[in-house]
ChimeraX commands (.cxc) that place a marker at each C-alpha (Angstrom):
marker #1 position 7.31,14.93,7.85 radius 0.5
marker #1 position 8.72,13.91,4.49 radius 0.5
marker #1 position 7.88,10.78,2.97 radius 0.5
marker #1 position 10.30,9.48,0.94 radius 0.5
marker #1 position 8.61,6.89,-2.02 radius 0.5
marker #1 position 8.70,5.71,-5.78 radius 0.5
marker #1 position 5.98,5.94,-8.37 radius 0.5
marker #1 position 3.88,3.65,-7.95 radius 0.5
marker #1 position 5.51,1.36,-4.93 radius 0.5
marker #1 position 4.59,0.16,-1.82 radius 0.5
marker #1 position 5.10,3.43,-0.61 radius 0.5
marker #1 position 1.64,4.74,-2.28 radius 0.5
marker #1 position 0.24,3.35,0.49 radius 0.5
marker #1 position 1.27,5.88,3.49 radius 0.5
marker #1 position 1.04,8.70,0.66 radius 0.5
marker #1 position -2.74,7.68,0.49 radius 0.5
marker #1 position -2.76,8.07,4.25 radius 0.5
marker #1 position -0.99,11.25,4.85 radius 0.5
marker #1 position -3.62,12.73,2.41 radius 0.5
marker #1 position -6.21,11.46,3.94 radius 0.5
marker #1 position -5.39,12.36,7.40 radius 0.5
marker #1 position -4.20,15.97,5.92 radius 0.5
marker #1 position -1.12,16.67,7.51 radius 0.5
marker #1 position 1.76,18.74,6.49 radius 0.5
marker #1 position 4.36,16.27,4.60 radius 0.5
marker #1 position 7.16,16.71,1.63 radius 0.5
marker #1 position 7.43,13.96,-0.92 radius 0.5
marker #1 position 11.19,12.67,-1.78 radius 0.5
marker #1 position 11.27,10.37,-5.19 radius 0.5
marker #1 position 13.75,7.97,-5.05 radius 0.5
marker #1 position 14.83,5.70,-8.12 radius 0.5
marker #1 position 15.00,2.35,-7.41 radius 0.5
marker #1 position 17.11,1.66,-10.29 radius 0.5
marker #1 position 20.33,3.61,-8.71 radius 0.5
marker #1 position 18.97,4.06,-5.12 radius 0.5
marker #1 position 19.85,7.90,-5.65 radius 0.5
marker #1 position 17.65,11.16,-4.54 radius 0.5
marker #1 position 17.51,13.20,-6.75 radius 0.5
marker #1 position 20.44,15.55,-5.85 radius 0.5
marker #1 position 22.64,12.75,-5.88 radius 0.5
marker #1 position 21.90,11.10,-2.71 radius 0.5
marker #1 position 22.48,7.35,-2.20 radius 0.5
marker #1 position 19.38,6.28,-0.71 radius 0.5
marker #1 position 21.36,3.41,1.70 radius 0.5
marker #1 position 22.07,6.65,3.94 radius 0.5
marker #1 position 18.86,7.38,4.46 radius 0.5
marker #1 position 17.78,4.01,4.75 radius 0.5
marker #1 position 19.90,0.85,4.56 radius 0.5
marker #1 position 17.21,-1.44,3.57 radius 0.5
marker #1 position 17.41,0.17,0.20 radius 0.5
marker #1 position 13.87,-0.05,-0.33 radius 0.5
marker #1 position 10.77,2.79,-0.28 radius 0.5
marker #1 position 8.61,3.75,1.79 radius 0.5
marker #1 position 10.77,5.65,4.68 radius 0.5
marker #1 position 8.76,8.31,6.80 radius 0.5
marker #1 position 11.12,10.42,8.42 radius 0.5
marker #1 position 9.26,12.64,11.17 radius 0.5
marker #1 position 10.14,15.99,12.33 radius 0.5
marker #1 position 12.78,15.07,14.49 radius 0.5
marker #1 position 14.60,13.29,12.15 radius 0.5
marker #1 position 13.40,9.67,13.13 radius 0.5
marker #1 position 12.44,7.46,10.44 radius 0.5
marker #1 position 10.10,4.38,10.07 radius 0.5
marker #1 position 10.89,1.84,7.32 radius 0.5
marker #1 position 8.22,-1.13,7.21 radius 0.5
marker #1 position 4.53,-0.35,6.14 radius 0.5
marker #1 position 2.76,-1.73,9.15 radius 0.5
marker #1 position 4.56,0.02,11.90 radius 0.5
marker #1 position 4.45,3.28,9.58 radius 0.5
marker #1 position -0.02,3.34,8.60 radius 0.5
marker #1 position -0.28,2.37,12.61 radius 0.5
marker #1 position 1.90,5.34,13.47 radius 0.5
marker #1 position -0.20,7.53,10.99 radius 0.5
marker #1 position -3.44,6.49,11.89 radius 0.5
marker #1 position -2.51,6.92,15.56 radius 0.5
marker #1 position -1.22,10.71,15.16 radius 0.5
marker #1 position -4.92,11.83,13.49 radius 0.5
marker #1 position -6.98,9.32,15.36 radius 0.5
marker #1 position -10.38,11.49,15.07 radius 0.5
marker #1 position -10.05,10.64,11.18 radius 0.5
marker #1 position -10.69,7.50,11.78 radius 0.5
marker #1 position -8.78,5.29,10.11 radius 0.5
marker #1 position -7.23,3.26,12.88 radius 0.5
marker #1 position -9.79,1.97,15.44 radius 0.5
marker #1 position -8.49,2.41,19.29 radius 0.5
marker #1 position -5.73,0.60,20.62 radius 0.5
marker #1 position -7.31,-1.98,22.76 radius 0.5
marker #1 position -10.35,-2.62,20.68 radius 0.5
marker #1 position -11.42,-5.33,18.83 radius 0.5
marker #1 position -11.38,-3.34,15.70 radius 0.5
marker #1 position -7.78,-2.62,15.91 radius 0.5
marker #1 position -6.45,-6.18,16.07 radius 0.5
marker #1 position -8.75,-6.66,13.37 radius 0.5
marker #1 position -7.15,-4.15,11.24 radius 0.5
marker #1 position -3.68,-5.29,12.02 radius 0.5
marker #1 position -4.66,-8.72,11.28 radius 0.5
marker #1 position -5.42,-7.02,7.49 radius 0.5
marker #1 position -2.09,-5.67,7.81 radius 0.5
marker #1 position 0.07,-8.83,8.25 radius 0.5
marker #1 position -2.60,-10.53,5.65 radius 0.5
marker #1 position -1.84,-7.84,3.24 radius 0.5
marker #1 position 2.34,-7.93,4.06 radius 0.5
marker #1 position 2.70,-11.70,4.07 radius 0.5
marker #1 position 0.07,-12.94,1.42 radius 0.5
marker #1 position -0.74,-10.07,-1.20 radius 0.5
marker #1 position 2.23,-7.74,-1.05 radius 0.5
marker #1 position 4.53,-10.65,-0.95 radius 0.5
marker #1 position 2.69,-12.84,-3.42 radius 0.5
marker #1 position 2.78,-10.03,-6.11 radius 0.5
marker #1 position 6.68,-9.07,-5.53 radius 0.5
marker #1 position 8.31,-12.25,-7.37 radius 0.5
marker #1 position 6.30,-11.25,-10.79 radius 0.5
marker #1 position 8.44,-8.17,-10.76 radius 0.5
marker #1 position 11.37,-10.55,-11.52 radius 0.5
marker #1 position 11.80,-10.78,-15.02 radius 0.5
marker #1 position 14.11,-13.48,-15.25 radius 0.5
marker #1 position 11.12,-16.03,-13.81 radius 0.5
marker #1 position 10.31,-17.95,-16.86 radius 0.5
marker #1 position 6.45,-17.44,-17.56 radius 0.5
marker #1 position 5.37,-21.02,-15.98 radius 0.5
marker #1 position 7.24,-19.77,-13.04 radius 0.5
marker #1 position 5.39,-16.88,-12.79 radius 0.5
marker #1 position 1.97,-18.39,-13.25 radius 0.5
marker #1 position 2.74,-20.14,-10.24 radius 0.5
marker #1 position 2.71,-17.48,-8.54 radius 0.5
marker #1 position -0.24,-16.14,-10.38 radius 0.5
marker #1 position -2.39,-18.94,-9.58 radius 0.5
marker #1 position -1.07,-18.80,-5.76 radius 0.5
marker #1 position -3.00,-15.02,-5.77 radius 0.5
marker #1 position -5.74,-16.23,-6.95 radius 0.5
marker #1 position -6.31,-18.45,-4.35 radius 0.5
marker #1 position -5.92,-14.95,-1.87 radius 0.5
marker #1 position -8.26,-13.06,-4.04 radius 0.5
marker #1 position -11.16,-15.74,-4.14 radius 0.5
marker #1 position -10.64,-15.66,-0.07 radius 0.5
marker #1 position -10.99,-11.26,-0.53 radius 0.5
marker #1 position -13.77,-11.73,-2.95 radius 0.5
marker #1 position -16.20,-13.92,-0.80 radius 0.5
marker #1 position -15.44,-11.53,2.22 radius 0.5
marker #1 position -16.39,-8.65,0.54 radius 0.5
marker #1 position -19.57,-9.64,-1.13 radius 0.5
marker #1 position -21.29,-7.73,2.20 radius 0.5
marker #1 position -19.03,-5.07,2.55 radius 0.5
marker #1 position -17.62,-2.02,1.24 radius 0.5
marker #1 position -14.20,-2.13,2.96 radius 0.5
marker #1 position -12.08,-4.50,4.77 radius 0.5
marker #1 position -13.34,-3.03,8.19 radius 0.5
marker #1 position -16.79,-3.00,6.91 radius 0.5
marker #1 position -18.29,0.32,6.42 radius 0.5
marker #1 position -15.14,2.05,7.98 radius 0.5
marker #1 position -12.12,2.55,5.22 radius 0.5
marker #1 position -8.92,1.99,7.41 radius 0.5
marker #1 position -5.57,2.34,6.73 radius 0.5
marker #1 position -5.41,-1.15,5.53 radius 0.5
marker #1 position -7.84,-0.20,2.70 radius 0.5
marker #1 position -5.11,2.22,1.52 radius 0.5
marker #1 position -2.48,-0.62,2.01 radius 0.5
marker #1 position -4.17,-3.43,-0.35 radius 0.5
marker #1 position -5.49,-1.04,-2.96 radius 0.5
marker #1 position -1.72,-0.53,-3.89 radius 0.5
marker #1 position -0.80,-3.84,-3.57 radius 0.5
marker #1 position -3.37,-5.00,-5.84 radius 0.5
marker #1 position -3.32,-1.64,-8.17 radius 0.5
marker #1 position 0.08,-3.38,-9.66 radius 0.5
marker #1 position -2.59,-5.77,-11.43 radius 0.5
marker #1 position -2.18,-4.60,-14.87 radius 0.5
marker #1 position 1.48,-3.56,-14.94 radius 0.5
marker #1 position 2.07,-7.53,-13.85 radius 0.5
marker #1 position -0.43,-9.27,-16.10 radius 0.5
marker #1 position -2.81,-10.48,-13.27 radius 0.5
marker #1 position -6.10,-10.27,-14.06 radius 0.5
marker #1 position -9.32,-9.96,-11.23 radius 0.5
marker #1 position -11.89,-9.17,-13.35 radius 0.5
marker #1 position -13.78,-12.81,-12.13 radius 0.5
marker #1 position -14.35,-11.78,-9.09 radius 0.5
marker #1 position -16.12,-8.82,-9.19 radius 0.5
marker #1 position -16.44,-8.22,-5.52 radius 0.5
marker #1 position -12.81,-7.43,-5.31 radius 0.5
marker #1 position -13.09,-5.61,-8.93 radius 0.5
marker #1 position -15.43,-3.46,-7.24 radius 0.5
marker #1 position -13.87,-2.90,-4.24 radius 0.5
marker #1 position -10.39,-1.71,-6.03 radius 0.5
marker #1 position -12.57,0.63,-8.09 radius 0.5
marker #1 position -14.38,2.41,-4.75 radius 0.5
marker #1 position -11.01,3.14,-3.59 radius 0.5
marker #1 position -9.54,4.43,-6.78 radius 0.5
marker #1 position -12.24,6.65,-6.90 radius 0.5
marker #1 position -11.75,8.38,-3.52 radius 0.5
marker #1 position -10.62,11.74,-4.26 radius 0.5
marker #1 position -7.18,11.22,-1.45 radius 0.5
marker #1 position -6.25,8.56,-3.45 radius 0.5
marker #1 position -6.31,10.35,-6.94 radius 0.5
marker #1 position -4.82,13.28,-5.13 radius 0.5
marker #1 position -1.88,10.67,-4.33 radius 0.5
marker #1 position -1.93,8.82,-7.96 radius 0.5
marker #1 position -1.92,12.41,-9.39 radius 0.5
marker #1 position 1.01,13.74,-7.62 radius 0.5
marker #1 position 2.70,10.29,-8.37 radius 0.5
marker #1 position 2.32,10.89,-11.97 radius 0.5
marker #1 position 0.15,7.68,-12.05 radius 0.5
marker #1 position -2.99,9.45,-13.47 radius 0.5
marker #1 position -4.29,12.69,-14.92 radius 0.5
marker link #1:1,2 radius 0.2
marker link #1:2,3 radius 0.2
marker link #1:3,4 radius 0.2
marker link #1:4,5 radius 0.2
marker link #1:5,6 radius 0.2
marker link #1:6,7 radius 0.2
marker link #1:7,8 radius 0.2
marker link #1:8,9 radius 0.2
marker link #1:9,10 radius 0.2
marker link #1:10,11 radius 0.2
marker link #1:11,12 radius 0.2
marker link #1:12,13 radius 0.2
marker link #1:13,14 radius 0.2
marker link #1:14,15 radius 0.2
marker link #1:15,16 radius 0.2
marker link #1:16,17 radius 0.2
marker link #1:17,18 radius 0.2
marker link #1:18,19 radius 0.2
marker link #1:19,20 radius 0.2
marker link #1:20,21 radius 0.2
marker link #1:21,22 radius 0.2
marker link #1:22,23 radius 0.2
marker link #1:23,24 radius 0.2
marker link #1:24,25 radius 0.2
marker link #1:25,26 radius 0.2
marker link #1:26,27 radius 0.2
marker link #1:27,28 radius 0.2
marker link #1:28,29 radius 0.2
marker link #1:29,30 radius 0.2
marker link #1:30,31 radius 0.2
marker link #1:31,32 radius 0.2
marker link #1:32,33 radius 0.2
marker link #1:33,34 radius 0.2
marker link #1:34,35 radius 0.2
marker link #1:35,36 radius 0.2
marker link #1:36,37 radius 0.2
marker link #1:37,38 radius 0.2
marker link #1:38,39 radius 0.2
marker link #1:39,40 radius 0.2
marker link #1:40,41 radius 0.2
marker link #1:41,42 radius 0.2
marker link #1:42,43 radius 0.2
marker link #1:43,44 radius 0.2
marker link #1:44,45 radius 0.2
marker link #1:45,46 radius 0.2
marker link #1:46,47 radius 0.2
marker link #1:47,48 radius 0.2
marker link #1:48,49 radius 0.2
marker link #1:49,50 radius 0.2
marker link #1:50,51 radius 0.2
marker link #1:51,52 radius 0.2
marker link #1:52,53 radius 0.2
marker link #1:53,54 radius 0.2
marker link #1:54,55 radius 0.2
marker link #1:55,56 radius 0.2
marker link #1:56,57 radius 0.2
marker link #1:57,58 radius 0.2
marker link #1:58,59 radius 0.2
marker link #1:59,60 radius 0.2
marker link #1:60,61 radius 0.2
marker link #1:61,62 radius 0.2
marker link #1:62,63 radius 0.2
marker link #1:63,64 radius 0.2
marker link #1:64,65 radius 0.2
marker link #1:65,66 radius 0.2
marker link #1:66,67 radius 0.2
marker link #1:67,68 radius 0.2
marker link #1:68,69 radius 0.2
marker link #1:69,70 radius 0.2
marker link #1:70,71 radius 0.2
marker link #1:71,72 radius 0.2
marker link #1:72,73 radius 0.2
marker link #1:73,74 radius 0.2
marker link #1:74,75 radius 0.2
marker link #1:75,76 radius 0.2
marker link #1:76,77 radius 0.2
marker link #1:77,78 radius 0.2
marker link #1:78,79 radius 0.2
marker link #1:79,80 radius 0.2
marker link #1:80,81 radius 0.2
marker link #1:81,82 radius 0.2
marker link #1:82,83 radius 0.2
marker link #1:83,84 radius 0.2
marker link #1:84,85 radius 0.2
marker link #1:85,86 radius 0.2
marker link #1:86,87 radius 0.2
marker link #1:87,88 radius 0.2
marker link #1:88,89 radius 0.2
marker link #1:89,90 radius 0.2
marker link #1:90,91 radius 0.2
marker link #1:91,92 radius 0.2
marker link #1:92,93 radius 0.2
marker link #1:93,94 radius 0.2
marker link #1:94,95 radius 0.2
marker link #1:95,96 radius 0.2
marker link #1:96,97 radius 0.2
marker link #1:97,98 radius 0.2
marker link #1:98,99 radius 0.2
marker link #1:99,100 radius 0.2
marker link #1:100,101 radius 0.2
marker link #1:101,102 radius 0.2
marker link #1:102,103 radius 0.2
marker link #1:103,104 radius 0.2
marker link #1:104,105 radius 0.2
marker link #1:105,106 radius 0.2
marker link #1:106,107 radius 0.2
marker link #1:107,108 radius 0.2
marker link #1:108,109 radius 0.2
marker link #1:109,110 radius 0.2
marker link #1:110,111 radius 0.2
marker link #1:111,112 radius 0.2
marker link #1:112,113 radius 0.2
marker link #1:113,114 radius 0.2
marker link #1:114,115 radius 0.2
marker link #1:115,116 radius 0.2
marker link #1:116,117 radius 0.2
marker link #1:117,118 radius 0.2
marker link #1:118,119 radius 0.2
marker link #1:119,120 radius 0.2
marker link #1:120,121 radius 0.2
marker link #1:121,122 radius 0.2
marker link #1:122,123 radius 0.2
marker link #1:123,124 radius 0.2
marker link #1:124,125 radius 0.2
marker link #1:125,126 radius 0.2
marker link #1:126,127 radius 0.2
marker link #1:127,128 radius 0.2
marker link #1:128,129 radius 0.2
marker link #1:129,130 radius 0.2
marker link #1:130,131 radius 0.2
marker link #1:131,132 radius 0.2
marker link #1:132,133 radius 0.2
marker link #1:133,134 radius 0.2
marker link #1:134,135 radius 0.2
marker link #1:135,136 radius 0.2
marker link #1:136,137 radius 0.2
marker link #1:137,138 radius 0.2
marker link #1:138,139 radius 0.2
marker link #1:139,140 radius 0.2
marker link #1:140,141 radius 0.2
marker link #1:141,142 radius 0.2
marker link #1:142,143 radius 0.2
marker link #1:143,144 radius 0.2
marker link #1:144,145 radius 0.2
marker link #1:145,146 radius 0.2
marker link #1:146,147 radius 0.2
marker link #1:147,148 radius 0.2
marker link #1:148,149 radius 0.2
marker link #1:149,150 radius 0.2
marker link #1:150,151 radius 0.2
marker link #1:151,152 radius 0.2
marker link #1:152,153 radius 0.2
marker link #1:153,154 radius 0.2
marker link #1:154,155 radius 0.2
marker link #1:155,156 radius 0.2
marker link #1:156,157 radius 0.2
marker link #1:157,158 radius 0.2
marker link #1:158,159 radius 0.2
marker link #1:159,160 radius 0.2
marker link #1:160,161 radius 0.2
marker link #1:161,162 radius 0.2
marker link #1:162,163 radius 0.2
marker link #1:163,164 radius 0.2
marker link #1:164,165 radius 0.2
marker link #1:165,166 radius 0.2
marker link #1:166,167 radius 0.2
marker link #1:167,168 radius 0.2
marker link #1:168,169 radius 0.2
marker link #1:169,170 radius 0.2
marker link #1:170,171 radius 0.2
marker link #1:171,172 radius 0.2
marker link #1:172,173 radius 0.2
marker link #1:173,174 radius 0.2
marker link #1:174,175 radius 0.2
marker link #1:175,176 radius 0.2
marker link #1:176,177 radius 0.2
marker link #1:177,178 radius 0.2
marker link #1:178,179 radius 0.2
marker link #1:179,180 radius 0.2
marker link #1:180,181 radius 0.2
marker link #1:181,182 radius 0.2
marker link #1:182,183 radius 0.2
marker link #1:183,184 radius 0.2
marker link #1:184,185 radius 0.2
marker link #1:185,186 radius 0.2
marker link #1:186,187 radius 0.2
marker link #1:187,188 radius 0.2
marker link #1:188,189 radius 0.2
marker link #1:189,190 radius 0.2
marker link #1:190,191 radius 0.2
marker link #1:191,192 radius 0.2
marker link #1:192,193 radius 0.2
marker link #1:193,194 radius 0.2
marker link #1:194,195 radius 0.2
marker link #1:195,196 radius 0.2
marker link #1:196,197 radius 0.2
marker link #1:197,198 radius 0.2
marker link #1:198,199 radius 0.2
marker link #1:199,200 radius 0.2
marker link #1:200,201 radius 0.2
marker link #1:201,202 radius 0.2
view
């Protein structure tokens, strides 16, 4: 498999995974800037979207959207456990996390990237995550991950999402449930495996 990403993306997320699950996988860094490989490449051939993550599997088939790609993951090691059973309870619950984290968090953080929002525009949008992360801090006052005591795929999923915090000025330090909850995952040794070969952290 190769897994095709940029520094510190969405795409973090499935390179969390395919760590965790520890499969065989190449990494592909793609600049978003020119939407050229490295060699040259333009990126709309290998996927028109223009935008990271793309897994392409061994037979050349490629997944572009997040969801589909950590369900196809967790599916292909499923004694790691970080997709319940299809069927169960457990796994509509971690899809559910999956469209929460898509629609509300992933797509509430994306307009700060725009720097030609004026800052009261992007406070706006500030304030609109904070009314998400109040929601994620009262659910995890009991709980260690968004499954309970069983990290997921969706764990990976938000802890990128929300690990663009300081690079976009939003601050979570008031609600310390979430706080604590980005810190247990950053300290996972998968994930610094992934933030290391990223180039994120030491």
């Amino acid at each position: 498999m190769k897994l095709y990403y940029a520094p510190g993306a969405c795409s973090l997320a499935p390179h969390i995974v395919l760590n965790e699950l520890g499969v065989s996988f190449e990494t592909e860094a793609v600049s978003l800037k020119t939407h050229k490989l490295a060699d040259g490449t333009d990126f709309y051939s290998i996927n028109p979207k223009g935008y990271v993550p793309v897994l392409e599997l061994d037979d050349g088939t490629r997944l572009t959207e997040i969801a589909a790609m950590l369900q196809y993951l967790g599916d292909l090691v499923p004694e790691a456990g970080l997709l319940p059973a299809a069927g169960s309870m457990e796994r509509y619950r971690v899809l559910e996390w999956l469209t929460f984290i898509s629609s509300e968090l992933h797509k509430g953080f994306s307009p700060l990237f725009n720097a030609a929002f004026p800052e009261d525009v992007r406070q706006v949008f500030r304030d609109r995550l904070a009314r998400r992360f109040e929601y994620l801090d009262a659910y995890l006052a009991d709980k260690t991950y968004l499954l309970g005591d069983q990290y997921t795929v969706a764990d990976a999923y938000a802890y990128t999402i929300l690990s663009w915090k300081d690079a976009l000025k939003v601050n979570i330090d008031g609600w310390k449930h979430l706080s604590d909850y980005v810190r247990r995952i950053a300290s996972r040794a998968k994930v610094r495996d992934a933030l290391h070969s990223e180039k994120l952290a030491a």
